[in-house]
C-alpha positions in Angstrom: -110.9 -20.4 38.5 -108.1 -20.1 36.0 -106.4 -16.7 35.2 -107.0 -15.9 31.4 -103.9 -15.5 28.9 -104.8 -12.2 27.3 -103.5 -13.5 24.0 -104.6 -17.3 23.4 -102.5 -19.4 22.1 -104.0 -22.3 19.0 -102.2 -25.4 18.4 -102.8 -28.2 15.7 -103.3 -30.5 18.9 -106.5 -32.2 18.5 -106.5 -36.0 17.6 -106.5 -34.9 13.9 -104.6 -32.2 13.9 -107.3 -30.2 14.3 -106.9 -26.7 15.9 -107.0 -26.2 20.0 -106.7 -23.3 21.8 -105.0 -22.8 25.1 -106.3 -20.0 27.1 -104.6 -20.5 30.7 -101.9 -22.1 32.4 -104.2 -24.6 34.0 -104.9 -25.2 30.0 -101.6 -25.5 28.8 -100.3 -27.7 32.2 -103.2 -30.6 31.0 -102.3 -29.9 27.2 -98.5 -31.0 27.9 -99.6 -34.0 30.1 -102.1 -35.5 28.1 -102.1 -34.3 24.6 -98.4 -34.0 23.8 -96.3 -35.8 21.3 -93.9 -36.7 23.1 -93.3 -37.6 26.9 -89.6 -36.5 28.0 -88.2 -33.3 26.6 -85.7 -30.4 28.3 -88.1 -27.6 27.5 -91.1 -29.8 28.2 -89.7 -30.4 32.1 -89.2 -26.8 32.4 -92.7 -25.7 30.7 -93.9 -28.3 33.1 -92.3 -26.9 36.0 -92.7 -23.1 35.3 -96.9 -23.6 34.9 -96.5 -25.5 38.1 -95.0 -22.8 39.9 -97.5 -20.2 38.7 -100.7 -21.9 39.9 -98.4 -21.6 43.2 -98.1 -18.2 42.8 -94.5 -17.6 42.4 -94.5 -16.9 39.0 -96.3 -14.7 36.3 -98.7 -16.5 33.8 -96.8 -14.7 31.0 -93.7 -16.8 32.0 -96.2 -20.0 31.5 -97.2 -19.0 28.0 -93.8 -18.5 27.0 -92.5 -21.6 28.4 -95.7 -23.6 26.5 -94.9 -22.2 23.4 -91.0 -23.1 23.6 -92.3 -26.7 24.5 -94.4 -26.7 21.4 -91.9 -26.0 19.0 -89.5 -28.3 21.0 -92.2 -30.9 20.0 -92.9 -29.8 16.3 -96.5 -29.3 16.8 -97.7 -26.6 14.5 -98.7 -23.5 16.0 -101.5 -21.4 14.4 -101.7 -18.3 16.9 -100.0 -16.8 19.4 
């Protein structure tokens, strides 16, 4: 079962622009891989990689939420709450 971000994040993501929220890493791994704007970007890879490396265990999911949220404004998708 997925680990919980304490603070969720909300995203204009949804095939309208409607609101989403992401709520884990396991959340924000499928968000970036099938829901994103775009398919190749420098902070996308590295979100990519970090939320990888957290369902491993070897890193925090704090650094996941971070790294989703640079990867969302990398992408100019609109970000309603963090």
């Amino acid at each position: 079962m997925p680990t919980l971000w304490p603070k969720p994040i909300v995203l204009a993501l949804g095939e309208n622009g409607e609101d989403v929220t992401i709520d884990s890493t396991e959340a924000a791994s499928w968000a970036m891989i099938e829901d994103w704007p775009m398919e190749d970007g420098e902070v996308l890879d590295k979100a990519l990689l970090i939320c990888a490396d957290v369902v491993r265990g070897k890193r925090k999911d704090e650094e996941a939420r971070k790294a989703f949220l640079e990867a969302a404004i990398e992408a100019g998708i609109a970000i309603r709450q963090t």
